[in-house]
N, C-alpha and C positions, 0 to 999 in steps of 0.2 A: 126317818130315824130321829129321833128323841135327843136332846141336845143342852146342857147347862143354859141358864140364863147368861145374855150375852148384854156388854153394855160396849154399841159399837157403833159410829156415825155412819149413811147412807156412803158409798163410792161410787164412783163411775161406770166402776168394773160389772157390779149390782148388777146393773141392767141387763149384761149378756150373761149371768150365770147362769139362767132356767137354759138360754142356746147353746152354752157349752156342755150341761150335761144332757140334754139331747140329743147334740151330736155325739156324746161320746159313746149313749145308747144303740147309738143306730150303724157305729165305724168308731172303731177303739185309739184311731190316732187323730191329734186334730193341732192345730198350728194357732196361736194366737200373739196377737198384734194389740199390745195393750198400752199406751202411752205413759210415763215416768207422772206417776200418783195416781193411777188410774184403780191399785187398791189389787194388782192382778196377786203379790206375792204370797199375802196372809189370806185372800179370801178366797181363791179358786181351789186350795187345798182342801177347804173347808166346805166347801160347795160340794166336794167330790166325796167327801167322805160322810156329809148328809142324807146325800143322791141314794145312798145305798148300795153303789156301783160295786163297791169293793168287796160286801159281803164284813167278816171280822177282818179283811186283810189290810195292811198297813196302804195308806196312801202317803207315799214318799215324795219330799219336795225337795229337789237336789242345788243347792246352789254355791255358785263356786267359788263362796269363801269362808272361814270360820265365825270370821265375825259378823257376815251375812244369816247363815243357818241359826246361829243363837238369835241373834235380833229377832229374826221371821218367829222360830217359835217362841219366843218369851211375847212377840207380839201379837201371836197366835191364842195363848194361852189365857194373855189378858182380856183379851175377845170377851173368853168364854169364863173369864172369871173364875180361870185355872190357875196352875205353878206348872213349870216346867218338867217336864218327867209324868206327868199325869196321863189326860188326854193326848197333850201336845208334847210331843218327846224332840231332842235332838241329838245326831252322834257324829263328832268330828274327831279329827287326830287329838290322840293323847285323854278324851273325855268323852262323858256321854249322860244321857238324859232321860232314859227310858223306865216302863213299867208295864207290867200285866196290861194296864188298861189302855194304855199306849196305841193309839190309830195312825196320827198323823205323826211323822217324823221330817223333821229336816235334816239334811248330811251333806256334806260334803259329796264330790264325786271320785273320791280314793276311795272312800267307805263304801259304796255303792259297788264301784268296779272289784271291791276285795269279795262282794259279796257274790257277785255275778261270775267269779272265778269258782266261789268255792261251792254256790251253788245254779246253775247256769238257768234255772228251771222258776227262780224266784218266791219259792215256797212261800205263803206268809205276804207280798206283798199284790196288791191288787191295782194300783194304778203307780205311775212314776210322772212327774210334774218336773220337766227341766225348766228352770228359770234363766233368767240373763244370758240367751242363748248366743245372742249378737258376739257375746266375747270369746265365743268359739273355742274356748280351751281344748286339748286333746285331750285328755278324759271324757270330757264332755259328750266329742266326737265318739270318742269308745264309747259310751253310753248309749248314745243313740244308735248307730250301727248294728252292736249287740243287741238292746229289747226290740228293734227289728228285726233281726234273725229270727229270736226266741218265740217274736208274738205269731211270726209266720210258718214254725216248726213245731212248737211247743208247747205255748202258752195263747191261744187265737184271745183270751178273754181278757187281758192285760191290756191295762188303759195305757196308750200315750198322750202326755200334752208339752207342746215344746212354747213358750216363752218369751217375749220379747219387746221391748218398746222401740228398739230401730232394728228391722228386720226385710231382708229379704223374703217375703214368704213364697217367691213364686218353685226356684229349687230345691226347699226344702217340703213341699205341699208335694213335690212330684217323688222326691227321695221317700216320701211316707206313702207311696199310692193314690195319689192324688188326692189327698183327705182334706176334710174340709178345713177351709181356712174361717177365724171369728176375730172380726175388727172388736178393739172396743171404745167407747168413746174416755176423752181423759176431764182431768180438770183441773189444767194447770192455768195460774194467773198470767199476764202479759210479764214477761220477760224485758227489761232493756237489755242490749248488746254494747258494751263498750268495749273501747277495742285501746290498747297502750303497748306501742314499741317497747324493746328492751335494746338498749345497745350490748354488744355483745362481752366486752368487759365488767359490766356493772354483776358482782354475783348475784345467784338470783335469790339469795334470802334478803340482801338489800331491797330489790325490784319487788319481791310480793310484802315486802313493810310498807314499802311506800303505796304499794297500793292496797293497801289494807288498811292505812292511816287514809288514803282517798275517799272509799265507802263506807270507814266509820264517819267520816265527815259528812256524806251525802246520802246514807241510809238510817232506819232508823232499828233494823232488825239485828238478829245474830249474821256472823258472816261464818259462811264457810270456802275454806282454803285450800285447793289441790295443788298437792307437792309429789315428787316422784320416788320420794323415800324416807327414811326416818332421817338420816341425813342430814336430807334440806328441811324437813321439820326442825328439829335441832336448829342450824343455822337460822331459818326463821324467827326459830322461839327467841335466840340472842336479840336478834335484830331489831325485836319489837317488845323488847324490854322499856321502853321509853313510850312509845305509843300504847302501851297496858297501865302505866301509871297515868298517863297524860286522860286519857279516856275512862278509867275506870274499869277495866272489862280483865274477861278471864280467859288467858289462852290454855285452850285446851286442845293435847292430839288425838289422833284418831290412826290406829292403825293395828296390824290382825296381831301383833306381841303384845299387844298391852292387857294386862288384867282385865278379869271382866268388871270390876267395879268401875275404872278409870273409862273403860268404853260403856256402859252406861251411862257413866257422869257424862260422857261427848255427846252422846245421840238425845240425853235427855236435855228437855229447855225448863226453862226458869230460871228466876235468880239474877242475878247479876246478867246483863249483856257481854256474850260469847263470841269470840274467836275460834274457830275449831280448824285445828290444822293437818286434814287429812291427806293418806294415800288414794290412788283410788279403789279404796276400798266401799271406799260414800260415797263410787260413781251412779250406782246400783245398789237396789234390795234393798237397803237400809235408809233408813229415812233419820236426819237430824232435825229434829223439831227444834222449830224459832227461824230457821232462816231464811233471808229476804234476800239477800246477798250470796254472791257468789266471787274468787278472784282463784281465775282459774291460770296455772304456770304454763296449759296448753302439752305437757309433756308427760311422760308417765314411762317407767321401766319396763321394759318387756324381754324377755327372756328368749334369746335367739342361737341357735346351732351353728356353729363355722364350720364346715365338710373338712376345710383347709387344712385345720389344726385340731378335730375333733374336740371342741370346746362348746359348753355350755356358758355361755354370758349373758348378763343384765346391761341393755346399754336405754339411755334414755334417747327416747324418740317423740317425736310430734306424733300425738296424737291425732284419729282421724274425724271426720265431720259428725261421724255419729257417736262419740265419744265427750264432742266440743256440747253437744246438741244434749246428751245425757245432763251432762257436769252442768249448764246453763239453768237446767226444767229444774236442778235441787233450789236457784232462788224463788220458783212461781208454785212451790208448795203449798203452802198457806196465804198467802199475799201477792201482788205485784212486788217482782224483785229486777233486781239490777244484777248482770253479769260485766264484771272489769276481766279481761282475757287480755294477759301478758304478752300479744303479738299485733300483728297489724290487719287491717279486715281485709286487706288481698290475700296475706297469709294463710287465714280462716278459710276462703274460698276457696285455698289452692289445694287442699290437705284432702288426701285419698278418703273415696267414702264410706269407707267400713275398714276397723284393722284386718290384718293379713291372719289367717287363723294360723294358730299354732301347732296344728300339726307339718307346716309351712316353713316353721324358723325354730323347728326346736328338736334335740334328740329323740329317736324313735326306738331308743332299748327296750324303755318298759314296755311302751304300747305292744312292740310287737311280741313282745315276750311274753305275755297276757294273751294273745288273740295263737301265738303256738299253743299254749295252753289248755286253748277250747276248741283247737284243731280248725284256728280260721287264718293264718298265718298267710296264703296264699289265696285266700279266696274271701276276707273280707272285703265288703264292700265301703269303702270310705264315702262319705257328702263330698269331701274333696280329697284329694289325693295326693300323698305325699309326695317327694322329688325322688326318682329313682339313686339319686346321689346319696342323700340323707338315708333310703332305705338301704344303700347299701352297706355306710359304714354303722348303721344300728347292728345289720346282722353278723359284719367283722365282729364288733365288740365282744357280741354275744356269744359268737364262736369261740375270741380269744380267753373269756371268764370258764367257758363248757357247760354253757346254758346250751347253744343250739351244738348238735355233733350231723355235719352235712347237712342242714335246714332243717334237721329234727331236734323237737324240744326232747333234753338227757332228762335224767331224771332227778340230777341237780336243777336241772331247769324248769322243772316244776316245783321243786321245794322254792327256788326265788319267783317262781311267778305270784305263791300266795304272799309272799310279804311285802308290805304298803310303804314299798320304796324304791330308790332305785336298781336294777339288777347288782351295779356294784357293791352298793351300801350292803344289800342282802347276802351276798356272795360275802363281804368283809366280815357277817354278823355268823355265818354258816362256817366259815374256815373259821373265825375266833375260839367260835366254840369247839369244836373238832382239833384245835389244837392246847385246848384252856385256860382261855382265855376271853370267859365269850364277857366279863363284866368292860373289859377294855376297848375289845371290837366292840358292843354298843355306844362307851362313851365316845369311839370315834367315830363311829356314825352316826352320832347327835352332833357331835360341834361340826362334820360337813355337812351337815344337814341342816343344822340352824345357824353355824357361822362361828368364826373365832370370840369366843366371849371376853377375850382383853378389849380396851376402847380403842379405835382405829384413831390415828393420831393424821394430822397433815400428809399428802402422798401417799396414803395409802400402808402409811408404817405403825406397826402396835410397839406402841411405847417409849424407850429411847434404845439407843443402841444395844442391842441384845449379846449378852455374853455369850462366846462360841458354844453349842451344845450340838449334840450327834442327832437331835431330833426338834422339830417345832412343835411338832405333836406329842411330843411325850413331856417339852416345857408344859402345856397347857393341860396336858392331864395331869401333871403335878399339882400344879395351882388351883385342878378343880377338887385332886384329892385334901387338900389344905383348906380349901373353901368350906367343901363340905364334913371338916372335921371341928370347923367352928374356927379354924384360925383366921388370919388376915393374908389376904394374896392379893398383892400390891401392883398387879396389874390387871387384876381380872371386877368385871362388872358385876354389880352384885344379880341384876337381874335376870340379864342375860346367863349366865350362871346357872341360875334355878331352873330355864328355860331348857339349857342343855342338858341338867342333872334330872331337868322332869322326861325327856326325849331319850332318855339314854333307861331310864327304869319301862318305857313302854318297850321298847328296843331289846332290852332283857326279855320281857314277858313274853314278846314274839319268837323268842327260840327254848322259851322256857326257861330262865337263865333268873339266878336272884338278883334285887337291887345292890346295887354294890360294885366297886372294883376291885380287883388285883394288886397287888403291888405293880407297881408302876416300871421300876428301873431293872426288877428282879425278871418283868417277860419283855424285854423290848425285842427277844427276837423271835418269840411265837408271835407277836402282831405283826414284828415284821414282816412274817411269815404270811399274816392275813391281809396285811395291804396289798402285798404281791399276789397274792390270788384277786385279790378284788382286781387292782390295777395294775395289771403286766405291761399293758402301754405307757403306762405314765412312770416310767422308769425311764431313770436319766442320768446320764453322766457327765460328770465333770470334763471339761475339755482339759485343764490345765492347772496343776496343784495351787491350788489357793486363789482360782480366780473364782470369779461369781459367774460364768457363763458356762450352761452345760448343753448337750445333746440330745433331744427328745428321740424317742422311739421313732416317729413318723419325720425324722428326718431334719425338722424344724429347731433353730438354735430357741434359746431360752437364758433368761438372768436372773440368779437369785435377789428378788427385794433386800434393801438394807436390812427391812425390817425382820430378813430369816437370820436364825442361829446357827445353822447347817454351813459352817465355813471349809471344815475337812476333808468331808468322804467324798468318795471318791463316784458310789453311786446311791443317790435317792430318789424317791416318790416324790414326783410332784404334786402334790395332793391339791394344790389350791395355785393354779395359773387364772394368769388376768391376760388376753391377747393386749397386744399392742404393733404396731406398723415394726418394720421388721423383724425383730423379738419379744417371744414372749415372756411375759414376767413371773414369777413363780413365786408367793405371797407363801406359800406353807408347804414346808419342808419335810420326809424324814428318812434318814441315813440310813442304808441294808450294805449289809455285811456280803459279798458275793457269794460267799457258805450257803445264802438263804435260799439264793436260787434252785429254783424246782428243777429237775437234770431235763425234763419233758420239752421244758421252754426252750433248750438251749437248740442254736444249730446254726450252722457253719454253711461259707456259699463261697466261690470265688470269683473275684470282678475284676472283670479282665476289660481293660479300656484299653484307647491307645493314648499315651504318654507325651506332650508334646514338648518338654524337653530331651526326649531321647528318642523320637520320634521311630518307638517301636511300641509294638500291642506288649502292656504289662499284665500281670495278675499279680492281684493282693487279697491273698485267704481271710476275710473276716468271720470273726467267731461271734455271733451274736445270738438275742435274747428276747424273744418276744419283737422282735424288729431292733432291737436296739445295738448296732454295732458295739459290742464289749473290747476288742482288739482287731489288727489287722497287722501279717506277717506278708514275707516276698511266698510266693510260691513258681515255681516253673513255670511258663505258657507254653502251651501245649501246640503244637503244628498242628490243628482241628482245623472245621471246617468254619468255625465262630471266631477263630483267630483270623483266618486269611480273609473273610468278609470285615471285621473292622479294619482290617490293615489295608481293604481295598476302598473302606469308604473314607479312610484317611486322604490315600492315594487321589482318590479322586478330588475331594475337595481341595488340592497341592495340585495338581494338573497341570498348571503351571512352570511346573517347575519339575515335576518327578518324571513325565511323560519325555521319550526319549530326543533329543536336541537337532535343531538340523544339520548339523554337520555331523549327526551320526548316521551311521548306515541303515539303523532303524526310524529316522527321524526321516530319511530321505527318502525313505519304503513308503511311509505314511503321507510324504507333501505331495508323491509322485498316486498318490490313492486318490488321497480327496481331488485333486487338478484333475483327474481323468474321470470320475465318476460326477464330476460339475463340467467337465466340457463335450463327455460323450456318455451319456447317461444311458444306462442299459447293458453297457459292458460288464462292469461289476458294482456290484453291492455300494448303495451310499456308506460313509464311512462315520455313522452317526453314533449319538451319545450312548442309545442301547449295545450295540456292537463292541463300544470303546468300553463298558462298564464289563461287557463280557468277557473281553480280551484281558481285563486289568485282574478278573476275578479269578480266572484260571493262573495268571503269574504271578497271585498273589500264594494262593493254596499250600501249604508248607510251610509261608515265611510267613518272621515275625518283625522283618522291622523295613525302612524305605531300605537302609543300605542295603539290606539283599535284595530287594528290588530292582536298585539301581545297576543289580549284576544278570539279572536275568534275559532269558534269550529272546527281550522284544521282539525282535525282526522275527524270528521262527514262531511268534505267538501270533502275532497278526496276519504273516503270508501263510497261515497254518489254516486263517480263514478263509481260503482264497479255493476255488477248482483249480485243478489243473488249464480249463480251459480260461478262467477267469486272468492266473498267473501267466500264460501263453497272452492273453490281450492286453494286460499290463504291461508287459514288458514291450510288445510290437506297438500299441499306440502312447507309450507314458515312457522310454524306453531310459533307461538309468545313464548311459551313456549313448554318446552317438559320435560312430566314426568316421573320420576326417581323409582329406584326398593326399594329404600326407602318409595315411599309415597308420596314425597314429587314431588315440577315441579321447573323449574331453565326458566328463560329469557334468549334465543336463542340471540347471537348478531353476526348483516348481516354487511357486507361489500362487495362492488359488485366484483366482481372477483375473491372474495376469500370464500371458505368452511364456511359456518353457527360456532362460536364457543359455546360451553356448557361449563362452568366452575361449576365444582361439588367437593365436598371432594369424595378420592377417598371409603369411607366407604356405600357413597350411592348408589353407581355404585354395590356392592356383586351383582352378578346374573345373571348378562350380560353377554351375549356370546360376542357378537360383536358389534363395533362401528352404531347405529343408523343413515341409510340415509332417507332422502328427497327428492324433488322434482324430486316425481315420482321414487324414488328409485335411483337415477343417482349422487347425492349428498352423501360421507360420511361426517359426523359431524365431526371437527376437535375441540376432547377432551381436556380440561384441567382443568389436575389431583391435586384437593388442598388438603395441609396437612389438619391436623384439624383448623389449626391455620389459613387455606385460602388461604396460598403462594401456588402457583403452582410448585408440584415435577416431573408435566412431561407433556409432549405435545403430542398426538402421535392423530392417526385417525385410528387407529390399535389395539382397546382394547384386543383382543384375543392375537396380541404377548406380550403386554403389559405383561397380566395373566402368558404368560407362561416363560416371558425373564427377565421383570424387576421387578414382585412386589416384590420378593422377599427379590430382594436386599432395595426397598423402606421400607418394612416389617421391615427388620433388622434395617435400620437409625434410622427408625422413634417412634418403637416401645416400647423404653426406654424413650422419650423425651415425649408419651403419651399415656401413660398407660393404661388409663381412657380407650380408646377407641380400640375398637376389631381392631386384627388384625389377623386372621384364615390364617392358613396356605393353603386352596382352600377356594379361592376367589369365586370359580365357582358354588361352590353350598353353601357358607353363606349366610345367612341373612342379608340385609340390614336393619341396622338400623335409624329410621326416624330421631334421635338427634344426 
């Protein structure tokens, strides 16, 4: 195929293009391992769509950032001695680049996946090129997955090529059918590695000044600077206000908000020597020409899911080795360069060696709500696979908005699967408009989607102390209907602004909707109305008038930021929570009227615990709302079979103390059990914990609190467990009493391990040969001998030596002090007296 004059220097990459489109000849998917300058982003596109492979079909280069996809094609274009939109097209959020003559596209991979929904079949395109695949984004994953499906059902002629300068190629080469894998060689300069502690106080826009003034001193190139947000850009740029005068140089950011002229001015070199102080957006795919240098902070945001608290957050993390290894190869571009890396070189060693893919630490609404969509919900195949925890609470959500009804996508759920966001934001944009209000519901799914456009001030607060207002979201939609009437709004960013008023006109166009808002103050409660459809979870109430800590839905406390206006109501959307170690913090606020509430959400439970100041099973009716207890009243407790089971696992845990005493008649049923079933084993039933749980669960049945318990007919519940023959050997070898030569019977008392004792005066005992055994004859009785008076004058289990060793002497003490009472010199053949 026939091709503009190109003005373009030889790459690395060069050498294996004829192998990549032979293999892609011969097997339509193929895996390539191309090292950082090896030329793989702009030239393998271009290779593929020379080949003829595609026919007129588009060859798509997906990569997964905006400011990557412009670069690639504006660098694509120059190639060929184009402009963008021409040959070389590209289409991200919010803009695009296309034309009739349009082959090669670059896109993002929302654009891609929006495409793949609405046409699953790929009409029009003939190959798909994933780049920077190592960063594993979940789209990404959905991309891949998907034109595997498609090329194996649908489309067998559709090229794959997957991407990558640090890659695993061996599971991903099996996930494509074992396809062929193409090294290619690179050509990057010798790197130094340096390596600089940071002590853990020092902030880190001080830490990267300082070492940014190190290799303007020791380098002679542009430096480029990895920071983990605008942020730390920001602080940065402060910090090196004195080192830009001192050196002469131009600091310049680099991140995916900035106008495309300002990211131009970053990526291109000349001129004055550059500072460029990027995210990693310039870890990958784009190339900033001039630099030698690198000063890397080692960290980078990453976007991770809490199951805990169903939250989406950005936390900074250490990056991993092949990430360190990326950011390093931008100083050996052009020249030998120097990497200064803000940690220590055991640090570097120790750091995991690829990050954790995203479908791993991040919400899974959209993805799966996309894959109901093409009816793969249960049956796609992931590269890796999500956590069945995370999948589970995606599909809660999804059920609670009425995208999924029983794991079937509704048909609300396919109106939000085509829009290129998230289910709630789409669901806020769909109820908006269905209730009239759809200019409002987009500006509010621009500013969460892009971010509060006032300047975030110290801790995480906009502005200064904010006067009380019923919403935070409707301050900031004010300010932006003021912005953009041309006025002054005296906390809002002028950029950031446009950014959300340009987010909020595509967001229109998505449901059809004109550019523009509503009055503001005149619909706060049709939106209210659309939040609560979007976010029924995220309802929260106030514990306590006028405090700042409310109630989440999922059970979890929360604190309103100083920085919210929201001091009154009673109940609002949390729209914007930050987690934190006990509570979480709720940054953006807005107030609903209980009125708003849908009747569908509401429903009512009762929790019946047990009480441990009244130590009975209570119930308390709460009425709630989407999970969220709204109130709670006394109700009855009911004599069920759920009442007597916690009042008996009450009971049991008290055991102690609730379980009948031994000086009761049901305490002495029980010691005379366990003592016979431990000294004559086989008689009756051991008297074990399962028995005891059973016995407890039956006298619990009915009752609701210990005091009835403590009234109940123990001794008839447990001798209830007993045979006839069982309670026949209890009684003959464990016997409760045992009768005396007097006439009279004494109360045996058991203790388990130790001999049955009988306490008697010793005047009733006349006549006894020998100490009296049990249990089966295997037990002697361990005697004790009372004066008249009761005291015990002797202990023995031995009556016969007793008669013949000691009475005597007892005889003699005892028998001046009473008189009254015999004391016969043969004990063995007197008379016991019954008084």
């Amino acid at each position: 195929m026939g091709a503009p004059a190109e003005a373009e220097n030889s790459l690395p990459i060069d050498s294996v293009l004829p192998e990549i489109v032979s293999s892609l000849r011969a097997c339509p998917n193929l895996v390539l391992r191309a090292p950082t300058g090896a030329g793989k982003t702009t030239r393998v596109p271009l290779a593929i769509w020379r080949s003829g492979l595609c026919g007129e079909g588009w060859v798509v280069l997906v990569e997964p950032r905006r400011l990557a996809a412009r670069a690639a094609c504006t660098h694509m274009a120059r190639q060929l001695s184009s402009q963008p939109g021409d040959l070389i097209g590209y289409q991200v959020r919010h803009e695009k680049r296309l034309s009739n003559a349009t082959r090669v596209v670059a896109m993002t991979p929302g654009i891609l996946l929006g495409r793949l929904v609405d046409d699953p079949t790929l009409e029009g395109i003939g190959a798909i090129v994933l780049d920077e695949f190592h960063e594993r984004g979940i789209e990404t994953d959905l991309i891949l997955g998907m034109v595997r499906t498609i090329r194996e059902t649908l489309r067998p002629d559709l090229k794959l090529v997957v991407m990558s300068a640090t890659l695993d190629v061996k599971p991903l080469s099996e996930y494509l059918g074992d396809c062929r894998v193409v090294d290619s060689p690179g050509r990057l300069f010798p790197v130094v590695h340096l390596h600089a502690g940071v002590d853990r106080d020092t902030p880190l826009g001080t830490a990267m000044a300082r070492g940014i003034r190190r290799m303007l001193e020791e380098t002679p190139g542009d430096l480029l600077a990895f920071l983990p947000g605008m942020g730390e850009i920001r602080a940065t740029e402060r910090a090196l206000e004195q080192v830009a005068a001192e050196f002469g140089v131009d600091i310049l950011a680099l991140h995916g908000d900035l106008p495309l002229n300002e990211q131009d001015r970053a990526l291109r070199g000349g001129g004055r020597r550059r500072v460029v102080l990027a995210t990693n957006v310039a870890e990958s795919s784009v190339t900033v020409e001039g630099v030698t240098g690198v000063v890397d902070c080692t960290t980078a945001r990453q976007l991770r899911h809490d199951p805990a608290v169903g939250l989406d957050r950005l936390e900074i993390r250490p990056i991993s080795q092949a990430s360190l290894t990326q950011r390093a190869g931008r100083a050996g571009r052009v020249a030998p360069g120097v990497c200064l890396r803000l940690c220590s070189e055991a640090d570097a060693r120790n750091r995991r060696p690829v990050d954790e893919p995203e479908v791993r630490r991040v919400d899974l609404a959209g993805p799966l709500l996309r894959l109901a969509s093409i009816g793969e919900l249960d049956s796609f195949e992931w590269l890796d696979a999500p956590s069945a925890a995370a999948r589970a609470m995606a599909l809660e959500q999804l059920e609670d908005i009425g995208a999924l009804t029983g794991g079937k996508i509704s048909r609300l759920g396919q109106r939000l699967s085509g829009l290129p966001m998230s289910p709630r934001l789409g669901m806020l944009l769909l109820s908006g408009k269905d209730l009239g209000v759809p200019g409002l519901a987009a500006a509010t799914a621009a500013v969460l989607e892009e971010g509060d456009p006032r300047p975030r001030r110290g801790g995480g607060a906009y502005g200064q102390t904010p006067t009380p207002s019923p919403s935070d979201l409707l301050d900031i939609l004010l300010e932006l209907e003021e912005f953009e009437r041309g006025g002054r709004a005296s906390t809002i960013a002028a950029n950031r602004a446009k950014w959300v008023l340009r987010a909020r006109d595509q967001a229109s166009r998505l449901i059809g909707a004109l550019p523009g808002m509503e009055p503001v103050w005149d619909n706060a409660e049709p939106l209210g109305r659309a939040l609560l459809a979007a976010f029924p979870s995220r309802l929260a109430r106030r514990r306590e008038t006028k405090s700042n800590r409310a109630l989440l839905a999922s059970g979890r406390g929360a604190k309103l930021a100083d920085s919210s206006a929201v001091r009154d109501e009673e109940l609002f959307i949390a729209l914007d929570l930050m987690d934190a170690p006990g509570e979480a913090t709720i940054r953006l606020a807005s107030g609903i009227d209980r009125s708003w509430l849908a009747p569908e959400g509401f429903h009512s439970e009762l929790d019946i615990r047990f009480d441990e100041k009244t130590n009975r099973v209570e119930t308390r009716k709460r009425l709630g709302w989407h999970g969220l207890a709204l109130e709670e009243t006394d109700h009855p407790t009911p004599r069920d079979e759920t009442t007597g089971e916690l009042l008996a696992e009450a009971a049991w845990q008290r055991r102690e103390t609730v379980f009948p005493k031994e000086d009761t008649p049901a305490g002495q049923f029980l010691a005379r059990w366990r003592w016979l079933a431990t000294e004559a084993p086989g008689l009756i039933p051991a008297l074990d914990e399962v028995l005891e749980r059973l016995v407890l669960s039956g006298l619990c049945h009915g009752l609701r609190g210990l005091g009835e318990l403590a009234q109940a007919d123990w001794l008839g519940a447990f001798a209830g467990r007993l045979s006839h023959q069982q309670s026949k050997d209890l009684d003959t070898h464990a016997p409760e009493r045992m009768g005396l030569p007097s006439g009279n019977s004494v109360a045996l008392s058991y203790e388990p391990g130790r001999p049955p004792v009988l306490a008697a005066r010793i005047q009733e005992l006349f006549g006894w040969k020998e100490t009296p055994r049990i249990a089966q004859g295997k037990v002697r009785l361990l005697l004790h001998l009372l004066a008249p008076n009761y005291r015990p004058q002797q202990v023995t289990d031995d009556l016969a030596s007793f008669w013949n060793n000691t009475y005597q002497q007892v005889r003699k003490d005892l028998r001046g002090r009473y008189p009254k009472h015999p004391w016969p010199e043969d004990p063995w053949t007197a008379v016991a007296p019954q008084r």
